[in-house]
C-alpha positions, 0 to 999 in steps of 0.5 A: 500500500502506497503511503497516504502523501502519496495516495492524496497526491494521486487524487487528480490522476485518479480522476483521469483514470476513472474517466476512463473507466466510465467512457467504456462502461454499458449499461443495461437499460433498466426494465421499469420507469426509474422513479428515485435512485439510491445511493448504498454505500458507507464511509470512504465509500459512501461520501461519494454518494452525497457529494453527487447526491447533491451535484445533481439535486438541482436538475435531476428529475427524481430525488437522489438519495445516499443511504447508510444502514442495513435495511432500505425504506419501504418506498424502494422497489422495481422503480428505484435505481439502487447503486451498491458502492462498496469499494472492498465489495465486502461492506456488510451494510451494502451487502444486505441492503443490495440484497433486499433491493434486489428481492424488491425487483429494484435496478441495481449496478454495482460499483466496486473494486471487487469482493461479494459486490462483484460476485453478486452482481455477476451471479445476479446478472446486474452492471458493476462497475470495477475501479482499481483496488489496495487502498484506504476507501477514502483514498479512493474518492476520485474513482467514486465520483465519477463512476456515481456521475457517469452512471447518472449521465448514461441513464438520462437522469443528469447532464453530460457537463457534469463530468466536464465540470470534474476534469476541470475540478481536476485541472483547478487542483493541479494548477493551484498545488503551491496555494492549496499546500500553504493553506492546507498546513495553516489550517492544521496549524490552526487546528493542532491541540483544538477541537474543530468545527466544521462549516460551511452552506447547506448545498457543500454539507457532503464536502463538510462531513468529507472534511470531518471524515478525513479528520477523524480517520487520518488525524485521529480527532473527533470533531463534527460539522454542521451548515448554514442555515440550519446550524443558526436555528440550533448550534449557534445558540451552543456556542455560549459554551464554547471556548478556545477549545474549539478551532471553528473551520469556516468552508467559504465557497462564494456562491451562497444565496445572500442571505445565507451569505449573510448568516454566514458572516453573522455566524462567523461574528458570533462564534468569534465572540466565544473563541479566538480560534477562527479559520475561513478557508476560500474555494476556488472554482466557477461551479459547485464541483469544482469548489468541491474538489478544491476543498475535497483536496485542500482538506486531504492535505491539511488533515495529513499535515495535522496526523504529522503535527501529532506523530500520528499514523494516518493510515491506521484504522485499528478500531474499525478493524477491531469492530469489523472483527467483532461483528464477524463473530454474530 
């Protein structure tokens, strides 16, 4: 396994790859009139399904929703689009939700590097999709993203574009490495020894619970996210306990609605008056997708140089490893 520097220096190649991947990839036409699609997948392999989830919530005809747990709601069936993304193919909660979708007549495609994912599908006769194997899910986010947007591109549920709009992402990260660096060791400067919080507007929440994710899994610290507006209708009034224990992680992105721009300043205010650990981190990029994958990337790094700051280990995982083992013995 590749050192994790190395796996997030791989992020915009990756991209390539799987555009490459996808543009060879048929689907089956599904046999019944697609009404909602599911996206099944957790951790590292789920992110993917909400950050596309929301790509595409503003044009996509029917709702696109990503799930983590073991048992579909009941409204899924023979016109749902169920996509099991498990990038081991061994992810238990995937696996069995894929199993009941599939007693539910529900369209299913499969997208993974392998394991019982693949072997069902194959035995099911279901599309899967294969991507490149070995690495930490998380790590493979680029893969993820792509295969999601192309499968939504290829049954008509969303516009082409989309897929232009993530090798633009990819060539905006590629040329901003020098400032994306620079930023990513300020914010784990800012962040060593605090508890962070992360946010960042309602339309970017997948990118604020992908920056806690690689926080918790890479930097080994617990911290948690919230969005405006939502976040001024409770937390902000949890801030009179907050204190400068708490490093406040702003996501800024300069497409919000002017209101919500203005919580968004007005929730920076007020935070400030609990704790002077403040960070507002700016996008780059002229469309959702590509702000996404600036702070998708500036994030992966910033949570790698704070693991570093700590002596840590970001490729470590005993925990989930101890759990999974547990779990085996039911």
């Amino acid at each position: 396994m590749e050192t994790m520097d190395k796996l997030i220096t791989a992020f915009p190649q990756n991209i390539t790859d799987a555009l490459a991947i996808a543009a060879k990839v048929n689907l089956k036409a599904p046999e019944n009139d697609i009404q909602s699609i599911v996206i099944c997948g957790m951790g590292g392999s789920g992110i993917g399904g909400k950050l596309v989830a929301q790509w595409v919530q503003n044009e996509c005809p029917i709702p696109v929703v990503s799930f983590q747990d073991y048992h579909l709601p009941a409204y899924i069936g023979k016109n749902t689009l169920v996509i099991g993304s498990s990038y081991s193919g061994n992810t238990e909660e995937t696996l069995i939700a894929v199993e009941e979708a599939h007693e539910r007549g529900a369209h299913i495609i499969g997208v993974t590097s392998g394991g019982k994912l693949e072997q069902f599908c194959a035995e099911e006769g279901y599309d899967c999709i294969i991507v490149p194997g070995g690495n930490p899910p998380r790590t493979a986010i680029g893969f993820s993203i792509v295969q999601l947007t192309s499968i939504l591109i290829k049954l008509g549920l969303a516009k082409a574009s989309l897929l232009d709009e993530i090798e633009s992402g990819r060539k905006l990260i590629l040329a901003n490495l020098e400032e994306i660096h620079a930023e990513a060791k300020k914010i784990a400067a800012f962040l060593h020894k605090k508890v962070p919080a992360i946010y960042a507007g309602a339309n970017y929440e997948a990118v604020a619970i992908r920056a806690k994710q690689q926080f918790n899994e890479n930097s080994k610290e617990l911290c948690w996210q919230h969005v405006i507006p939502e976040m001024n209708h409770n937390e902000l009034v949890g801030w009179g306990g907050g204190d400068d224990r708490f490093g406040a992680l702003f996501l800024q992105t300069g497409d919000l609605t002017p209101r919500n721009q203005r919580r968004f300043d007005i929730s920076v205010e007020l935070v400030s008056e609990r704790t002077k650990n403040i960070h507002i981190a700016h996008a780059k990029g002229s469309t959702q997708i590509e702000r996404s994958l600036y702070l998708i990337h500036l994030v992966d790094w910033a949570s790698l140089y704070l693991s570093e700051m700590k002596d840590g280990d970001p490729i470590e995982i005993r925990v989930i490893d101890y759990l999974k083992g547990e779990l085996s013995k039911l």
